[in-house]
N, CA and C of each residue as an Amber inpcrd file, in Angstrom:
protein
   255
  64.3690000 206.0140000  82.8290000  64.5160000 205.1400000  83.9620000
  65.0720000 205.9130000  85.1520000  65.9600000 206.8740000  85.3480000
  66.7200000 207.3370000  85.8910000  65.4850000 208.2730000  86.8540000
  64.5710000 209.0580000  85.5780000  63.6620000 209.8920000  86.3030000
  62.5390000 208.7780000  87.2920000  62.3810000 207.3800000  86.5690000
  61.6450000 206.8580000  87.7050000  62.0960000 205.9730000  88.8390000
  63.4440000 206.1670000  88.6650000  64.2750000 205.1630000  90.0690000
  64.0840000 206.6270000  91.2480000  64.2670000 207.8090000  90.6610000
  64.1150000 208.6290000  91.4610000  62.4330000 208.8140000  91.9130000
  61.8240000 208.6030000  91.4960000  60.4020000 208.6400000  92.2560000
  59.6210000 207.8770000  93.5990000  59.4370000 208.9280000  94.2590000
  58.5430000 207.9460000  95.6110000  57.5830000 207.1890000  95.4020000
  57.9530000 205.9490000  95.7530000  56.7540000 205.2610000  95.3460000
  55.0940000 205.0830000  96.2350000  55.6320000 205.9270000  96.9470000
  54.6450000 205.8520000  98.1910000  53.6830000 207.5390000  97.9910000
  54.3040000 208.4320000  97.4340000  54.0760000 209.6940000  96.7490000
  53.3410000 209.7600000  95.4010000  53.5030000 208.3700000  94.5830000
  53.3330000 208.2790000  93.5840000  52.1780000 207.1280000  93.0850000
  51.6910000 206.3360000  94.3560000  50.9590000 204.8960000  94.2910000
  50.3380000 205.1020000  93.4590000  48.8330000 206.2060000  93.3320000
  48.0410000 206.1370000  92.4890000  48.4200000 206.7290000  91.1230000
  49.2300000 206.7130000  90.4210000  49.9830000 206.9990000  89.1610000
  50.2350000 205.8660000  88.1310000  50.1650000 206.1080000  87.1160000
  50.8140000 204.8860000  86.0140000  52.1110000 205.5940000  85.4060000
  53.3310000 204.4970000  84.9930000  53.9060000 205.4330000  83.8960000
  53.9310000 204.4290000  82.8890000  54.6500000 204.2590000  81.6630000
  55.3170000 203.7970000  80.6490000  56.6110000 204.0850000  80.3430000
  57.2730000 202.9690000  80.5980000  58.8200000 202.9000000  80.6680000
  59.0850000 201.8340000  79.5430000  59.3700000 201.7160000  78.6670000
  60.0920000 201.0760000  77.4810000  61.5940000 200.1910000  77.5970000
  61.8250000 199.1630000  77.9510000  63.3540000 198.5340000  78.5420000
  63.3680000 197.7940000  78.0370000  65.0010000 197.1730000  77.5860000
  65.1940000 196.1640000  77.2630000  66.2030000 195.3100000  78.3390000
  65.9680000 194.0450000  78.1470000  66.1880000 192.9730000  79.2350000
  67.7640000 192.8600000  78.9480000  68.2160000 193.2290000  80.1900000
  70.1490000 193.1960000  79.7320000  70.6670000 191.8570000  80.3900000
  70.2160000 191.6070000  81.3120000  70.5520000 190.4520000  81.9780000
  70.2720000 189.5020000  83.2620000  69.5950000 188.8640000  83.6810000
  69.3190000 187.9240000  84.3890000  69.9630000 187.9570000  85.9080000
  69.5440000 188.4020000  86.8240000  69.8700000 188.8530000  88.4690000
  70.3310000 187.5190000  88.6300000  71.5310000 187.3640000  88.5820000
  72.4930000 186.2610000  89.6220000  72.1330000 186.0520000  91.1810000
  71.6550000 187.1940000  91.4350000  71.8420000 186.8060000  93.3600000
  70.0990000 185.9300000  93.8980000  69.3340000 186.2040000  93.1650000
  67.8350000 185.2920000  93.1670000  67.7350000 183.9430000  92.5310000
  66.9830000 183.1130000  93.4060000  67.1140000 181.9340000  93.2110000
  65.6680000 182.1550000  91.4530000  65.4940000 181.3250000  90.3770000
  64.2500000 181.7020000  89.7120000  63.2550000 180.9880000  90.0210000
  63.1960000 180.1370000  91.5410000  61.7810000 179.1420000  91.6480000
  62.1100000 179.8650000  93.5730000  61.1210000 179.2710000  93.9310000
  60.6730000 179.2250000  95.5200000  59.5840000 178.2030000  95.6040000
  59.3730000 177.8650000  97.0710000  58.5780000 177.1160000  97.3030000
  57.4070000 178.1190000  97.9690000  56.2300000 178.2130000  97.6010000
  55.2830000 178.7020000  97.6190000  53.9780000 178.1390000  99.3450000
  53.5120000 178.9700000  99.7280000  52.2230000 178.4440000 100.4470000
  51.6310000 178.3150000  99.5350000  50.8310000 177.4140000  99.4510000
  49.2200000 177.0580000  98.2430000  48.5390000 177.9570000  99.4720000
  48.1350000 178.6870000 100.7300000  46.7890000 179.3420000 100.4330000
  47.7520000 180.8270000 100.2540000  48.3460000 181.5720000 101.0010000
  48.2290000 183.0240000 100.7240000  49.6050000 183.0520000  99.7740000
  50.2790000 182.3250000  99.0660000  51.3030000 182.3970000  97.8300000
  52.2770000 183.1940000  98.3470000  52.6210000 183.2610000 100.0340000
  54.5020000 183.7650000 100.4930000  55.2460000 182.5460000 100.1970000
  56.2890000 183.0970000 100.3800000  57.3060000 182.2610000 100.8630000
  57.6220000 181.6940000 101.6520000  57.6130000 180.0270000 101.4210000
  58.0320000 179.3950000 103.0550000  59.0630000 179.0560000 103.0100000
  59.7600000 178.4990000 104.3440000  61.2170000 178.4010000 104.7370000
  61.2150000 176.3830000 105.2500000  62.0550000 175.6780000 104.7100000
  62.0500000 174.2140000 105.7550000  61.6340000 174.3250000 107.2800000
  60.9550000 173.6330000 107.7530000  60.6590000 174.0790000 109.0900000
  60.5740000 172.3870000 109.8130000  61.0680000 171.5820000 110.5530000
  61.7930000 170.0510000 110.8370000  61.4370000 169.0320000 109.1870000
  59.9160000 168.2700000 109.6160000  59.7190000 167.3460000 108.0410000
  58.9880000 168.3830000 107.2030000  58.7700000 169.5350000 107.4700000
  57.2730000 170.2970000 106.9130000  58.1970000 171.6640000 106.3070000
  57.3510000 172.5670000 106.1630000  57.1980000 174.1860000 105.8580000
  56.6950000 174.8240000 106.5200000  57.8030000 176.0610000 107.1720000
  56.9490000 176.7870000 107.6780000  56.2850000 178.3430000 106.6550000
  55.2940000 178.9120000 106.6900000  54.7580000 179.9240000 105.5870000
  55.3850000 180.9830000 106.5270000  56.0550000 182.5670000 105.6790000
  56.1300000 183.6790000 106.0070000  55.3240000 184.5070000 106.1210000
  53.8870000 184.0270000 106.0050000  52.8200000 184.9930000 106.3940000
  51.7170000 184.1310000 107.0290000  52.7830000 183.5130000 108.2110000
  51.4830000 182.8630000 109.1590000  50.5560000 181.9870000 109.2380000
  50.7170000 181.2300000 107.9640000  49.3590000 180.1680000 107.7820000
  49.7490000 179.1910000 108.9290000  48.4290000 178.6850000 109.2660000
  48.6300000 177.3430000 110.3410000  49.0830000 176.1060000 109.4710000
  48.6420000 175.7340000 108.1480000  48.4260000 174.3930000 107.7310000
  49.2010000 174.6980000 106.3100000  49.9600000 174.4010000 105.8930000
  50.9910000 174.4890000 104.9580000  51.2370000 173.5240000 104.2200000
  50.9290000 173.4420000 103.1330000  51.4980000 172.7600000 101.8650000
  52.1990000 173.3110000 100.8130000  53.1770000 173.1500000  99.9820000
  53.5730000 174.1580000  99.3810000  53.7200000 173.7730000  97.7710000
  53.7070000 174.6790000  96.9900000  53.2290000 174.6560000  95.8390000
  54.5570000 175.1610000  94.8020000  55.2840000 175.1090000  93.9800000
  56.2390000 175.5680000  93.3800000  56.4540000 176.7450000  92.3850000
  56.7300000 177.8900000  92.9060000  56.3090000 178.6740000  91.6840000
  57.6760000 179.5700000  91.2180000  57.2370000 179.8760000  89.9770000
  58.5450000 180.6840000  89.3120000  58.3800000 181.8700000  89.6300000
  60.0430000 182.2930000  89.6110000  60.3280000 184.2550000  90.2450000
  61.6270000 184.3380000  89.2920000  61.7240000 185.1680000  88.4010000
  62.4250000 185.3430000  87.2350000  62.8610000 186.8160000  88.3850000
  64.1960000 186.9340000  88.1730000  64.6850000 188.5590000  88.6030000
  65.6920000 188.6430000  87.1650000  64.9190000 190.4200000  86.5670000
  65.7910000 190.5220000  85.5060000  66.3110000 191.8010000  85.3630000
  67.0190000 192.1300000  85.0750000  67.5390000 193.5180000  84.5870000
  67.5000000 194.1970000  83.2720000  66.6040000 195.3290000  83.1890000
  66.4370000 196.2680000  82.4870000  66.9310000 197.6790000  82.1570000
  67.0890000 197.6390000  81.0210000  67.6590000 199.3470000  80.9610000
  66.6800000 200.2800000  79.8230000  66.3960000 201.0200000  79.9120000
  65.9230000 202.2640000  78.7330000  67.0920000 203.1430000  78.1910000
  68.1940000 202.8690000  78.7950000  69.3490000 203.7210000  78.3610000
  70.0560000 205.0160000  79.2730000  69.2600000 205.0730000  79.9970000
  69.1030000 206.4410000  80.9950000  69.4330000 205.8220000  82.4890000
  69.4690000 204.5530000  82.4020000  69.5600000 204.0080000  83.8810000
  68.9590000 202.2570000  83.6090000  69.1300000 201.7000000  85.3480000
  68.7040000 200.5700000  85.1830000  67.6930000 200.1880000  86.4540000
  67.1440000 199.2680000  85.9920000  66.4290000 198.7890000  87.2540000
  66.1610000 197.2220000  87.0370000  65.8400000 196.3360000  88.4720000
  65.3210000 195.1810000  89.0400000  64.3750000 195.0110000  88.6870000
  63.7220000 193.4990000  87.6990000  62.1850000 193.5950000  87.9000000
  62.1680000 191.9240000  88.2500000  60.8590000 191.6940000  89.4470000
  60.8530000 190.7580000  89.8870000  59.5410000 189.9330000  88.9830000
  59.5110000 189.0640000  87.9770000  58.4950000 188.3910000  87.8480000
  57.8880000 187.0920000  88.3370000  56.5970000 186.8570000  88.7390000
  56.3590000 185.6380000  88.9650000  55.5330000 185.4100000  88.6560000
  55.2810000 184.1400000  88.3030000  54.1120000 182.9490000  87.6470000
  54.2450000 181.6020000  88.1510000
């Protein structure tokens, strides 16, 4: 883990690795739901009776989706992983 917290990820885009972790504990500071745009799936914010979308849509409805933030370790280090469904 340690060798891939240190890697550019922008140096490295077209690369795969395999990292092996186990789940230590559950990110306190992330909410695990958001309210979703149904067309491009950002994040919207309350905006007066409505939503406004963070990536600009004109017409906004919003859809509910899960964002799990968890913490992993391989032993060597740790890292953030953001899931959503």
């Amino acid at each position: 883990m340690v060798e891939l917290n240190n890697t550019d990820p922008w140096e490295t885009k077209n690369r795969a690795y395999i990292c092996t972790v186990t789940v230590t504990k559950l990110s306190a500071s992330q909410s695990w739901w958001f309210q979703s745009c149904s067309h491009c799936h950002k994040t919207t914010t309350s905006y007066g009776s409505g939503y406004k979308c963070s990536g600009h849509c004109q017409t906004v409805t919003t859809i509910p989706k899960y964002r799990l933030c968890l913490i992993g370790t391989d032993g060597t280090g740790s890292a953030e992983f953001v899931l959503f469904g």
